[in-house]
N, C-alpha and C positions, 0 to 999 in steps of 0.2 A: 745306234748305240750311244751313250749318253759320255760325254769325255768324261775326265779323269778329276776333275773338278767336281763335277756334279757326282759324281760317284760318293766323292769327300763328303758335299754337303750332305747326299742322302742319309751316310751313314757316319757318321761324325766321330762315335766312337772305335770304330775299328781303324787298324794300322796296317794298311795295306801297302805287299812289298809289289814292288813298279817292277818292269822291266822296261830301264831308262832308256828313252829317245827312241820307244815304240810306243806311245800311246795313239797313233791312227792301226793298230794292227788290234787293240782292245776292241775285246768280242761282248764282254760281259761279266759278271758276278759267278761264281758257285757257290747258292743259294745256304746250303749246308755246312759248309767249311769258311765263308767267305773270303774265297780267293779268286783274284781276277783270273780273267780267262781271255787268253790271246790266238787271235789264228796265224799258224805256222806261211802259209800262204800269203799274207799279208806283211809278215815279219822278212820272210826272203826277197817277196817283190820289192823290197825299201832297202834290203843290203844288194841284192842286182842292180844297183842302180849306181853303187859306189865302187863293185869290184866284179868279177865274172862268176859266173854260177859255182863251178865248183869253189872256187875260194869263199863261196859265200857258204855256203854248203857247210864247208868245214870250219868256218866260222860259227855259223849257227850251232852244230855238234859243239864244240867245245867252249865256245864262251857264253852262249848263251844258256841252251838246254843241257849241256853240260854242268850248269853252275845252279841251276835248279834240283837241289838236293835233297830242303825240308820239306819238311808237311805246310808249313805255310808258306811256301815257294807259289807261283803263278803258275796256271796250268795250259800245255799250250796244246791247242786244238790240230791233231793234224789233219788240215781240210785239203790237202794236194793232193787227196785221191780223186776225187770228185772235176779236178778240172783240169782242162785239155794242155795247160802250160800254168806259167807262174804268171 
């Protein structure tokens, strides 16, 4: 995946909204809407690391995907079904 940088230079005119101090959890673009796309899986393996699962858990619910309300909000991929842990 291309950072968050090159993302800017690619598309210079669009104003994409971040979800700040997760840019190693950016998955990619959605092609049609152009809004990034994050994997959920990558987003909790970086808050387990600060606090314990469940508290992270309920972090992520309310401050994060919680606060992803609009249509040009980030989209976040939930890719934790697919794997054996976080």
């Amino acid at each position: 995946m291309r950072t968050l940088k090159e993302l800017y230079d690619m598309y210079p005119e669009e104003n994409f909204i971040t979800i700040q101090g997760f840019e190693d959890a950016l998955i990619g673009v959605q092609d049609k809407t152009m809004r990034l796309v994050y994997s959920k899986s990558k987003i909790m393996r970086q808050l387990i690391r600060e606090m314990d699962y469940e508290t992270a858990m309920l972090h992520f619910d309310n401050n994060i995907e919680g606060k992803l309300d609009t249509p040009r909000m980030p989209i976040i991929v939930n890719d934790m079904f697919y794997t054996s842990g976080i």
